[in-house]
MDTraj code that builds the backbone (N, CA, C; nanometers):
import mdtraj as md
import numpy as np

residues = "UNK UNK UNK UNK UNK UNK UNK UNK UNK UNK UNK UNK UNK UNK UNK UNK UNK UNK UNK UNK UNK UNK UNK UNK UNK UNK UNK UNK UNK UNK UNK UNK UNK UNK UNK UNK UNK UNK UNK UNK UNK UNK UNK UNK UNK UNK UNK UNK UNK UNK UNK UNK UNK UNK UNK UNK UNK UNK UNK UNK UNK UNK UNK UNK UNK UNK UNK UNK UNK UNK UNK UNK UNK UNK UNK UNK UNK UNK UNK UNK UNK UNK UNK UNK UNK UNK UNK UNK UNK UNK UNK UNK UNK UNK UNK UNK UNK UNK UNK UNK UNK UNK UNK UNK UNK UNK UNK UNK UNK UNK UNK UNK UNK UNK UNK UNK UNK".split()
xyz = np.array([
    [-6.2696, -3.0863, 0.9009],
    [-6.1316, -3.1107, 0.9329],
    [-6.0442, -3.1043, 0.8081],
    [-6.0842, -3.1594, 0.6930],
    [-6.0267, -3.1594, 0.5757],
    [-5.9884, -2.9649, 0.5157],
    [-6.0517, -2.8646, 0.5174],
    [-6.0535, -2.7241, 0.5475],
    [-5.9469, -2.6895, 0.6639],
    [-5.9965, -2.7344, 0.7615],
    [-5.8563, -2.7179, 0.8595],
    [-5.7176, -2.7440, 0.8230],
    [-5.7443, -2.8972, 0.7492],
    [-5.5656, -2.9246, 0.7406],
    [-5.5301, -2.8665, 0.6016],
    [-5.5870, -2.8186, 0.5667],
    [-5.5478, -2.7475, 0.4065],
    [-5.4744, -2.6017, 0.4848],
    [-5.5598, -2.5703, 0.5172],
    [-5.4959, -2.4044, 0.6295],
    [-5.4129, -2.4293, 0.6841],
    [-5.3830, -2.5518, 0.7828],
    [-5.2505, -2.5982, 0.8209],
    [-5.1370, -2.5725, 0.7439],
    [-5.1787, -2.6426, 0.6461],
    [-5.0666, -2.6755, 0.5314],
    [-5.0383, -2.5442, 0.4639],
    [-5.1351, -2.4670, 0.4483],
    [-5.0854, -2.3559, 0.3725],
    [-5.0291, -2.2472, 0.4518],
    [-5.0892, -2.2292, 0.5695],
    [-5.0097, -2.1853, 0.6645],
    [-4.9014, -2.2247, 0.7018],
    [-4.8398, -2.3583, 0.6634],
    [-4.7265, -2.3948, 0.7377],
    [-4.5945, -2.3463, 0.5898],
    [-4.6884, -2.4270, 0.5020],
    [-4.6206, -2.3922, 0.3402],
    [-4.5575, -2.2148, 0.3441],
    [-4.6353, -2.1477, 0.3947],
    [-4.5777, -1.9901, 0.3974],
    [-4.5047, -1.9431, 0.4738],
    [-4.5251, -1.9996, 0.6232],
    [-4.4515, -1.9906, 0.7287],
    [-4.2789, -2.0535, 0.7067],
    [-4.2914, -2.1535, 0.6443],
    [-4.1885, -2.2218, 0.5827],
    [-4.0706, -2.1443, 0.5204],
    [-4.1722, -2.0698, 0.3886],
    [-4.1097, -2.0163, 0.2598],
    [-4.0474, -1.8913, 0.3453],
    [-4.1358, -1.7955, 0.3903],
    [-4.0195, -1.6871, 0.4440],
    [-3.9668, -1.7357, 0.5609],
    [-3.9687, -1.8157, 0.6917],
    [-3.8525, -1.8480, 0.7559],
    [-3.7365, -1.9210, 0.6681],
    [-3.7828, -1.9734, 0.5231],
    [-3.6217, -2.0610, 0.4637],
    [-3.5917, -1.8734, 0.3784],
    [-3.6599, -1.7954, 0.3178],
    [-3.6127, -1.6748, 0.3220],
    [-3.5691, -1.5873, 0.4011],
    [-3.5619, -1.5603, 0.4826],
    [-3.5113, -1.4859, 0.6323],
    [-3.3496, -1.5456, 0.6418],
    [-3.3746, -1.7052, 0.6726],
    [-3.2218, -1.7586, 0.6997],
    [-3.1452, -1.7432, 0.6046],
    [-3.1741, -1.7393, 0.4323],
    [-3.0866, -1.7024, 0.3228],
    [-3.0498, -1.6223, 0.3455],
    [-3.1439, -1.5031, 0.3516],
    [-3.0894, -1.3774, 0.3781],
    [-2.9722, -1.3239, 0.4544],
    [-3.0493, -1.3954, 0.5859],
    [-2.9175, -1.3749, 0.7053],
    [-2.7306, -1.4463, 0.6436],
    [-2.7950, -1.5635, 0.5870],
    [-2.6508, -1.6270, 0.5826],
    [-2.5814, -1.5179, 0.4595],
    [-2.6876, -1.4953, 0.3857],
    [-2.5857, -1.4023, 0.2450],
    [-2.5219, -1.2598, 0.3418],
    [-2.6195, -1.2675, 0.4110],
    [-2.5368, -1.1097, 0.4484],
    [-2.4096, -1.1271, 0.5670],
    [-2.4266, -1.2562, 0.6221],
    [-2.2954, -1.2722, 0.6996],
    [-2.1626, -1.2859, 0.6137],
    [-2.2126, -1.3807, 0.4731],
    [-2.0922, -1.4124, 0.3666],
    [-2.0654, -1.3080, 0.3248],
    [-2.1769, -1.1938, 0.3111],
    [-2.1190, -1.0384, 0.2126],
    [-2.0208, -0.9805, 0.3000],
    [-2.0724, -0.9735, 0.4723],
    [-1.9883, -0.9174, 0.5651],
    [-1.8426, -0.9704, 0.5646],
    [-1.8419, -1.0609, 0.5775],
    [-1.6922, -1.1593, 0.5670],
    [-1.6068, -1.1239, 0.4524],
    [-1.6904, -1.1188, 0.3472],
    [-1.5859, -1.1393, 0.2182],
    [-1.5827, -0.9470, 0.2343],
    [-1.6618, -0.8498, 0.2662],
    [-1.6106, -0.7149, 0.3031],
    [-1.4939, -0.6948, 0.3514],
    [-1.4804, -0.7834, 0.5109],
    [-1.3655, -0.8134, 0.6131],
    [-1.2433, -0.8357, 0.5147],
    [-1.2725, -0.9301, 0.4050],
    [-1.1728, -1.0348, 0.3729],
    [-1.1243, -0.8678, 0.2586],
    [-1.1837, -0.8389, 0.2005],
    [-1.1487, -0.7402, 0.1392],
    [-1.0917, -0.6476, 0.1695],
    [-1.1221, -0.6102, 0.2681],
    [-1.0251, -0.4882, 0.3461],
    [-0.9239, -0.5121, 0.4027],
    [-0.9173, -0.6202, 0.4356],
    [-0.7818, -0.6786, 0.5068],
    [-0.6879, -0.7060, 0.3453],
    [-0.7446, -0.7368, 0.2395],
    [-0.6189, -0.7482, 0.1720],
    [-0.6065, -0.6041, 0.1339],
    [-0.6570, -0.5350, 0.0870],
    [-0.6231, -0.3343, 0.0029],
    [-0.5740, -0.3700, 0.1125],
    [-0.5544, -0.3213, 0.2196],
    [-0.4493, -0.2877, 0.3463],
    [-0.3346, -0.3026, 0.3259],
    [-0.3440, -0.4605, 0.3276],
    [-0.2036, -0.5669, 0.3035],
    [-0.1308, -0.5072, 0.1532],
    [-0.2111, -0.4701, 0.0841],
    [-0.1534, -0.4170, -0.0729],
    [-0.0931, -0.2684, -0.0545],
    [-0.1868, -0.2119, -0.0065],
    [-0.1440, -0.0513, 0.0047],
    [-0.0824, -0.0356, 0.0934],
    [-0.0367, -0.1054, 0.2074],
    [0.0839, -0.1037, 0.2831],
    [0.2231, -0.1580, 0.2191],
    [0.1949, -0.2579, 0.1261],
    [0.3148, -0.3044, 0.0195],
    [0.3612, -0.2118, -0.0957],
    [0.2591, -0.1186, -0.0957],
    [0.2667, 0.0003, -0.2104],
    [0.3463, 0.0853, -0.1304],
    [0.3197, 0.1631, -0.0522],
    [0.3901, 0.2594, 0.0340],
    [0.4239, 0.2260, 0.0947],
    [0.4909, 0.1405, 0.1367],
    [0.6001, 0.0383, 0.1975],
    [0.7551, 0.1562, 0.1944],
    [0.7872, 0.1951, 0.1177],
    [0.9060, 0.2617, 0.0741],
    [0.9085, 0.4317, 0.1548],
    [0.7866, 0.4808, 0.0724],
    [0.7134, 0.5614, 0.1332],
    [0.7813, 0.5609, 0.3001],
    [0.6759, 0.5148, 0.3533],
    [0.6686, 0.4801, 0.5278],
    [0.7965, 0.4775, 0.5906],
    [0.8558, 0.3643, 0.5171],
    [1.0239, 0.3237, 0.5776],
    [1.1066, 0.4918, 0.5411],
    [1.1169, 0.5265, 0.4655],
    [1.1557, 0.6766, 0.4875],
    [1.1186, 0.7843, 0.5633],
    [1.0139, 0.7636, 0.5908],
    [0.9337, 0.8617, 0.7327],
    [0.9832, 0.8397, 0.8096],
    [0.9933, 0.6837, 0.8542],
    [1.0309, 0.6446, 0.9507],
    [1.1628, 0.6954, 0.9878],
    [1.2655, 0.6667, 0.8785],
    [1.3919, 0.7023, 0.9047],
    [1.4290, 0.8366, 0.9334],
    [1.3639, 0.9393, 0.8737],
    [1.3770, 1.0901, 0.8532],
    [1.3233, 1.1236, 1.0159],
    [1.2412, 1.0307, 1.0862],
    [1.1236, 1.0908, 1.2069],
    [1.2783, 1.0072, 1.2814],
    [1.3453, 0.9281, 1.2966],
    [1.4429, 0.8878, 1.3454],
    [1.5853, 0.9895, 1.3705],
    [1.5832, 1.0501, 1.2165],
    [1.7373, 1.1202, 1.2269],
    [1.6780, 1.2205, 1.3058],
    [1.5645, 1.2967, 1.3017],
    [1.5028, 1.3821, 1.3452],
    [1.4779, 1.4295, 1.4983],
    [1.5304, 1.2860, 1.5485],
    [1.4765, 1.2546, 1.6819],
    [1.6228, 1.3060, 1.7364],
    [1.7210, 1.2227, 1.6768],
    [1.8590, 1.2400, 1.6893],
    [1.8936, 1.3535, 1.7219],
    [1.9260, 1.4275, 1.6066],
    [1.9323, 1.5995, 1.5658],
    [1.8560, 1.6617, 1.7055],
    [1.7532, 1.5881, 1.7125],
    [1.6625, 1.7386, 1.8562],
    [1.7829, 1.6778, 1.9966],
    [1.7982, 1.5645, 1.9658],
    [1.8596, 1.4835, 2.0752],
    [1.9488, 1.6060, 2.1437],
    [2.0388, 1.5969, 2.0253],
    [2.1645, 1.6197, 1.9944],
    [2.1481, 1.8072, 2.0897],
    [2.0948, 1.8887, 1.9794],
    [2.0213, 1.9982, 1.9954],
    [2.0369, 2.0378, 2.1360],
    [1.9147, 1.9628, 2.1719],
    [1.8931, 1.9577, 2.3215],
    [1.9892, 1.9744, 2.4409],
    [2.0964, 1.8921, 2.4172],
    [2.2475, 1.7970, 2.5048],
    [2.2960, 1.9975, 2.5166],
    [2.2796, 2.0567, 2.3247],
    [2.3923, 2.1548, 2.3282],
    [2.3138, 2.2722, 2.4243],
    [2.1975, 2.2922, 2.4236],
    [2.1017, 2.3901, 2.4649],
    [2.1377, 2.3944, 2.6175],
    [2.0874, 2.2621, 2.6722],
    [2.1526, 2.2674, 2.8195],
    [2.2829, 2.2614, 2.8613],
    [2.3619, 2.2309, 2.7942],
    [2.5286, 2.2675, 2.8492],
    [2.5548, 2.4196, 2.7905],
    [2.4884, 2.4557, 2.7086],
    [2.4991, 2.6166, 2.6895],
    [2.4271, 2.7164, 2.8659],
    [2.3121, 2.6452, 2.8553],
    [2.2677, 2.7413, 2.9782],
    [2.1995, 2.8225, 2.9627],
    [2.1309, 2.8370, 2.8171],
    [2.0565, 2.9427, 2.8185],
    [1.9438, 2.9322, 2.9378],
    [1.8609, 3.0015, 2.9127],
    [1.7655, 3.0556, 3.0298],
    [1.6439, 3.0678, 2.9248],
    [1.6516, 3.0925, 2.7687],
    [1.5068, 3.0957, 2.7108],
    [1.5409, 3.0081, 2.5867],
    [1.4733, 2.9003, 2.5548],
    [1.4439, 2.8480, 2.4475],
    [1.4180, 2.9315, 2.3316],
    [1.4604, 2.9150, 2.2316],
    [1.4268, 2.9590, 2.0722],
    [1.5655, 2.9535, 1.9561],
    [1.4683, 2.8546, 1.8883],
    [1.5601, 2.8897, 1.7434],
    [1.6634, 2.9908, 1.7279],
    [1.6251, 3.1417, 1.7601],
    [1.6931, 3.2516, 1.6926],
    [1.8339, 3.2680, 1.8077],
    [1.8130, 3.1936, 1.9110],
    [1.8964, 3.2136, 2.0875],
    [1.9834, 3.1017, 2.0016],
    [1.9387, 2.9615, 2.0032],
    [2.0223, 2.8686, 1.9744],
    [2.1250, 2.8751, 1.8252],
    [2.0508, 2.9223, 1.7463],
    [2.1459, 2.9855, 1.6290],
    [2.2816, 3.0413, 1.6724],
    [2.2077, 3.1410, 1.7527],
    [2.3517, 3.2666, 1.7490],
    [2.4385, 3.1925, 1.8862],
    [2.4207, 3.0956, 1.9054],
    [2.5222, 2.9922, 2.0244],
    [2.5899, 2.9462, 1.9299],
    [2.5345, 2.8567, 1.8662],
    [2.6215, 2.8173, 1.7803],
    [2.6786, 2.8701, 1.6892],
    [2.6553, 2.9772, 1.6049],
    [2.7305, 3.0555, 1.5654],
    [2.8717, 3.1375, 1.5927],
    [2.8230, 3.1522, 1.7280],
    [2.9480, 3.2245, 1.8151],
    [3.0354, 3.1209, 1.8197],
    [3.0184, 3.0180, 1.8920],
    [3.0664, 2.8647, 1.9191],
    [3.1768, 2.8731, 1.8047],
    [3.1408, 2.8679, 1.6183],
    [3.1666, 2.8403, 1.5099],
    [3.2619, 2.9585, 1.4777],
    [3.2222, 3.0900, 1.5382],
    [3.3412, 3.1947, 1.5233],
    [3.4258, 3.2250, 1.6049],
    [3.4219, 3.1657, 1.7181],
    [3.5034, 3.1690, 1.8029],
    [3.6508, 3.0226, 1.7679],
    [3.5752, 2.9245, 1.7130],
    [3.6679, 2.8166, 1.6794],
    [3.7769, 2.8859, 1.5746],
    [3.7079, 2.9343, 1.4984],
    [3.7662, 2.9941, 1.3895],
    [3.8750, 3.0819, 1.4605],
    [3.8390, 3.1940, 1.5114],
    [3.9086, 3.2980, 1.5685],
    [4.0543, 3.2320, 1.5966],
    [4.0389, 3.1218, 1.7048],
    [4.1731, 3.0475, 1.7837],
    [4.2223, 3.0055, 1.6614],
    [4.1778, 2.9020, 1.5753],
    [4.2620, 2.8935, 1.4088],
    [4.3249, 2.9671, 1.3881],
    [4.2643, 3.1031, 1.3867],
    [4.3124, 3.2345, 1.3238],
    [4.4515, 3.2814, 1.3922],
    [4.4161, 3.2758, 1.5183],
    [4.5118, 3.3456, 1.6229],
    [4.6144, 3.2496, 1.6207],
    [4.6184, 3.0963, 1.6356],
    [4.7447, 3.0002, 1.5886],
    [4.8107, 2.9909, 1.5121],
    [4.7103, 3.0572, 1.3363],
    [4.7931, 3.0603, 1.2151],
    [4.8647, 3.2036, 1.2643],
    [4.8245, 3.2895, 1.3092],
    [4.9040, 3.4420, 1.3378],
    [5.0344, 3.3939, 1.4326],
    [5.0279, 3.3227, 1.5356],
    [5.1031, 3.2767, 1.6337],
    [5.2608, 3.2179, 1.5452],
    [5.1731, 3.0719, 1.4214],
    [5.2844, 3.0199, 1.3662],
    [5.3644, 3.1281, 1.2901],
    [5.3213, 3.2099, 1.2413],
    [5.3571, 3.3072, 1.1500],
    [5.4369, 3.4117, 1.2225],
    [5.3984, 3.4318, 1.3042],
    [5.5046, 3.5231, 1.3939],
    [5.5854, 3.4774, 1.4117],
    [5.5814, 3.3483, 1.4900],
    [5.7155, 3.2486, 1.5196],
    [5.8035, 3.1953, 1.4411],
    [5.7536, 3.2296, 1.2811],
    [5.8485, 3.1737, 1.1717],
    [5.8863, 3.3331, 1.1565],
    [5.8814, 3.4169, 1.1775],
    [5.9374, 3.5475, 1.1402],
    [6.0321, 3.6088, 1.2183],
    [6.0226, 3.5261, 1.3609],
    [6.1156, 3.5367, 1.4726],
    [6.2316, 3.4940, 1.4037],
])
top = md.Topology()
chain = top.add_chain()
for i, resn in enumerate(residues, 1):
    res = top.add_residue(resn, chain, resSeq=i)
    for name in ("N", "CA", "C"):
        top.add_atom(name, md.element.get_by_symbol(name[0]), res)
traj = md.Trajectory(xyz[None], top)
């Protein structure tokens, strides 16, 4: 019996040592995981404070941007075209822009006649 409880003991002595090694283990690698977490959550928090400036200008530019197509858009369908494209919507507005002009033109000719009357 004295042989037996020595094997006990040394069996229990080992059984011991790597189950209290196993649980270190586990707990270090939950703390490594965490303080990973904890790490990434701050670079985030930093590199979002870095390009902070950055961003807020995207933002604003993806804003006016939105506007402008808004806008675009309003003129495209009260024009009437029938086909979408850049090179169609140009020459609308273009005409639009020489035609304003033209009536200028034809009013300054108008006043000018009428002062010559």
């Amino acid at each position: 019996w004295i042989e037996e409880r020595r094997a006990k003991i040394i069996i229990a002595a080992f059984l011991r040592k790597y189950f209290a090694k196993g649980l270190s283990q586990s707990r270090r690698a939950r703390l490594l995981a965490g303080l990973k977490r904890l790490q990434a959550r701050q670079r985030g928090i930093m590199e979002r404070k870095r390009h902070r400036g950055i961003l807020m200008s995207l933002v604003e530019e993806a804003q006016r941007f939105q506007t402008i197509w808004m806008r675009a858009m309003a003129t495209l369908s009260r024009a009437g075209t029938e086909t979408v494209c850049w090179s169609s919507f140009r020459e609308t507005q273009l005409s639009r822009v020489s035609d304003i002009e033209d009536i200028e033109h034809l009013i300054d000719t108008k006043k000018a006649l009428g002062a010559a009357v």
